[in-house]
C-alpha positions as CSV (number, residue, x, y, z in Angstrom):
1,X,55.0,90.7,68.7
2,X,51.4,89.0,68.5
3,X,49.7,91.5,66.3
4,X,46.0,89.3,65.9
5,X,43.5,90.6,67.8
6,X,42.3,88.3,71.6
7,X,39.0,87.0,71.2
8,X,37.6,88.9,73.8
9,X,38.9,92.0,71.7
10,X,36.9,90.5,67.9
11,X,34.1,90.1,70.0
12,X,33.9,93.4,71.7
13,X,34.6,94.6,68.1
14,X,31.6,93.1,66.9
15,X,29.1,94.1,69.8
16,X,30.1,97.8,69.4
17,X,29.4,97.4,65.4
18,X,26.5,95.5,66.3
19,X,25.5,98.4,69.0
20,X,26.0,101.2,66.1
21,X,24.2,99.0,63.2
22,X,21.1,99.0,65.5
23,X,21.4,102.5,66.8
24,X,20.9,103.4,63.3
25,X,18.4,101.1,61.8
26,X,16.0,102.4,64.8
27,X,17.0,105.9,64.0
28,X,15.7,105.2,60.1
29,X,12.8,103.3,61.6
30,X,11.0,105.5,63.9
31,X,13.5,108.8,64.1
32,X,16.5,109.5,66.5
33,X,14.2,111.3,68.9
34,X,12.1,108.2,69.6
35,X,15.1,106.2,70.2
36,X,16.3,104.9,73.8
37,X,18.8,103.4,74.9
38,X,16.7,100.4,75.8
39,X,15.7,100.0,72.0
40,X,18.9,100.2,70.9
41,X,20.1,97.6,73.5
42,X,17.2,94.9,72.9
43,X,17.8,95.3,68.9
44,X,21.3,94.6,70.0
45,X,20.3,91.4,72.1
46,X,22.4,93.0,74.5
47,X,21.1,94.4,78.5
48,X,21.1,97.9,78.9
49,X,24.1,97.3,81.4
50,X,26.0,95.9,78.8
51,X,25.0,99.0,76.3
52,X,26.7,101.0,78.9
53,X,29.8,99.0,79.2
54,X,30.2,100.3,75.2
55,X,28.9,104.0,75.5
56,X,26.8,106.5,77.6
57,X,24.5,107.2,75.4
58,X,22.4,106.9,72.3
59,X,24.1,109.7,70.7
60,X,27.6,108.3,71.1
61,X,26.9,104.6,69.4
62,X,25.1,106.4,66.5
63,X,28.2,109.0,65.9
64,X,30.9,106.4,66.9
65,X,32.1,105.8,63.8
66,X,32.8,109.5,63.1
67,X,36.9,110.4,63.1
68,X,37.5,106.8,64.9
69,X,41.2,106.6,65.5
70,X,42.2,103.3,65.7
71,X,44.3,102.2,68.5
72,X,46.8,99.8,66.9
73,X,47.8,102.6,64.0
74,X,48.0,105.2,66.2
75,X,51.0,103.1,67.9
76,X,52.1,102.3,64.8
77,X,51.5,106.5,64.0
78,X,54.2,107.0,67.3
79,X,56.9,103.9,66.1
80,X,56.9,106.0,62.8
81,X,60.3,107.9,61.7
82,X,58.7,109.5,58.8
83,X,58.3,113.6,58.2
84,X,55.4,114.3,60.9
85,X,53.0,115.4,57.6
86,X,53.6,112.6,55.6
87,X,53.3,110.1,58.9
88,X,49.6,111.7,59.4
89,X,48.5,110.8,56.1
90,X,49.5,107.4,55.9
91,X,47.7,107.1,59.2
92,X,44.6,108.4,57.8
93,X,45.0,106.6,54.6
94,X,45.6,103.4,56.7
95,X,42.3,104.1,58.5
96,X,40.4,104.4,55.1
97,X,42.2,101.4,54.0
98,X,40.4,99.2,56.7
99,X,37.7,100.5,58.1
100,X,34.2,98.7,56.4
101,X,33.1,101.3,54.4
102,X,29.4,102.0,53.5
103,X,28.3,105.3,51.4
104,X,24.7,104.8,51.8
105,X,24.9,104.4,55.6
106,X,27.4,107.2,56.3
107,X,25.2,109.4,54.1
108,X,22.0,108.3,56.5
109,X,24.0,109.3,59.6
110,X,24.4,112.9,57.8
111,X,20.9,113.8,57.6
112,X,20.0,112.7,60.6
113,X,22.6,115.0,62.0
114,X,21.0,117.6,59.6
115,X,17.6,116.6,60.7
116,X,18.0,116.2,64.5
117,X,20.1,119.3,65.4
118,X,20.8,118.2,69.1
119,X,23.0,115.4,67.3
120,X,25.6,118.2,66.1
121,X,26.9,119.2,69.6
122,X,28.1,115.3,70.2
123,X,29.7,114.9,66.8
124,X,31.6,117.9,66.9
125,X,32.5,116.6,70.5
126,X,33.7,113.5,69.2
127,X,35.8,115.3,66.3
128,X,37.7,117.2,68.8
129,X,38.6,114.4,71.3
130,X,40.1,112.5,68.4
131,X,42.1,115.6,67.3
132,X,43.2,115.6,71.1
133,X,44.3,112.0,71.0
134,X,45.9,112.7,67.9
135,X,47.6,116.1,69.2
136,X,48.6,114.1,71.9
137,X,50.5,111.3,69.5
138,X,52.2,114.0,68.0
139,X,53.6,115.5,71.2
140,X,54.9,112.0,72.2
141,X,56.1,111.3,68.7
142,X,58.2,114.5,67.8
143,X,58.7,115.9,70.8
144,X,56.8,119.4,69.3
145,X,55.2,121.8,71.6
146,X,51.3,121.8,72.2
147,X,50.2,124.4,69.7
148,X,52.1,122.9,67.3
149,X,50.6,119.5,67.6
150,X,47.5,121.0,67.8
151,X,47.8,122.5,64.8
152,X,48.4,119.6,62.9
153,X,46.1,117.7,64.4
154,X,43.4,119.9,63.4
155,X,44.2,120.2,60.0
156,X,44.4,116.5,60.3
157,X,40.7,116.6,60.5
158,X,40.0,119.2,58.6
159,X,41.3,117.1,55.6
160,X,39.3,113.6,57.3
161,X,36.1,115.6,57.0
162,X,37.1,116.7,53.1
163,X,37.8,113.2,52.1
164,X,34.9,112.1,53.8
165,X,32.4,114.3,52.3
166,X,33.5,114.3,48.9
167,X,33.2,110.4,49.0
168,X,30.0,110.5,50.7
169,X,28.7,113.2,48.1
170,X,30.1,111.2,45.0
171,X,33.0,113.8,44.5
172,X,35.5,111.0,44.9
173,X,34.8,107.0,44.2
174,X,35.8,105.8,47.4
175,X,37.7,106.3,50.8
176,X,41.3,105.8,50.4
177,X,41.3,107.6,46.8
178,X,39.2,110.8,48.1
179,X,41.9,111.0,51.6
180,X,44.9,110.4,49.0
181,X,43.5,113.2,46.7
182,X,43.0,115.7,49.9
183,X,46.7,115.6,50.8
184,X,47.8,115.7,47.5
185,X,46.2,118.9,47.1
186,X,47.3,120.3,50.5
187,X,51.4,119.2,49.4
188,X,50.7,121.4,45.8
189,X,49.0,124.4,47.7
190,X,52.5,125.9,47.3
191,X,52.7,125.8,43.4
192,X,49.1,126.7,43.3
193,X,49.9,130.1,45.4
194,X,52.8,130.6,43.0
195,X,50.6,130.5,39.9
196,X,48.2,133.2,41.4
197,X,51.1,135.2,42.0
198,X,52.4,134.7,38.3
């Protein structure tokens, strides 16, 4: 099996980064709420038909980046024979393994979710539908009922958004170490609750 991504795949790679990059740099620029679409898409050097063909709005290329589950490790995710627990965080460890990771620009994308509170509605949005996709994985992988998967799923992110933040606040040095560190607490949470009990 070919594993190395099509052309047409590393370049529509590279136009959606190059569709967030810009979303942002405007957003620092002249602030989110003077941003259009059709800024975003000449910064690009892209139409604003083509802008469309990536997202359907401004909001989604600025937060696209937030809980992005990556297609070809969310197959690999399903192919796993691991415990379900343990398969989650090597998917999530994977992701942090990969992904281009910038502390300074994830922190920017923070405040202006802070600062421009109509931006919280769409990232929450976007946390849940990837919890969904992965709920979904989960069903098709262990064969568990919905609740359950959505469950885990959810705690899934829950522990995403805790590694994130404690990278992005300087709590952990980078990605992969703060998502490790986040799991390993969540596998001692038993011994912990036995030493308050002591």
């Amino acid at each position: 099996m070919n594993d190395v991504p099509s052309l047409r795949d590393r370049r529509r790679t590279e136009t959606t980064t190059l569709i967030c990059e810009s979303a942002l740099d405007l957003a620092l620029e002249v602030g989110w709420e003077s941003v259009t679409v059709e800024d975003v898409a000449a910064r690009a050097g892209i139409s604003r038909r083509t802008f469309f063909n990536y997202f359907t709005t401004k909001d989604e290329a600025l937060l696209h980046q937030a809980m992005s589950l990556d297609p070809g490790m969310l197959d690999d995710f399903k192919n796993s024979r691991t415990p379900l627990l343990q398969a989650v965080e090597e998917l999530f460890v994977a992701m942090t393994s990969t992904d281009s990771h910038d502390r300074e620009r994830a922190m920017q994308v923070m405040r202006l979710v802070e600062s421009s509170p109509d931006l919280l509605p769409g990232l929450l949005a976007r946390i849940a539908a990837s919890e969904e996709v992965l709920a979904d994985a989960i069903v098709e992988r262990d064969g568990v009922d919905r609740f359950t998967a959505v469950t885990v799923a959810g705690l899934a992110g829950a522990m995403a958004r805790v590694a994130g933040m404690s990278w992005i606040s300087g709590l952990q040095p980078d990605p992969v170490t703060s998502a490790r560190a986040a799991w390993a607490v969540l596998r001692e949470l038993p011994t912990l609750e036995n030493r308050s009990n002591a």
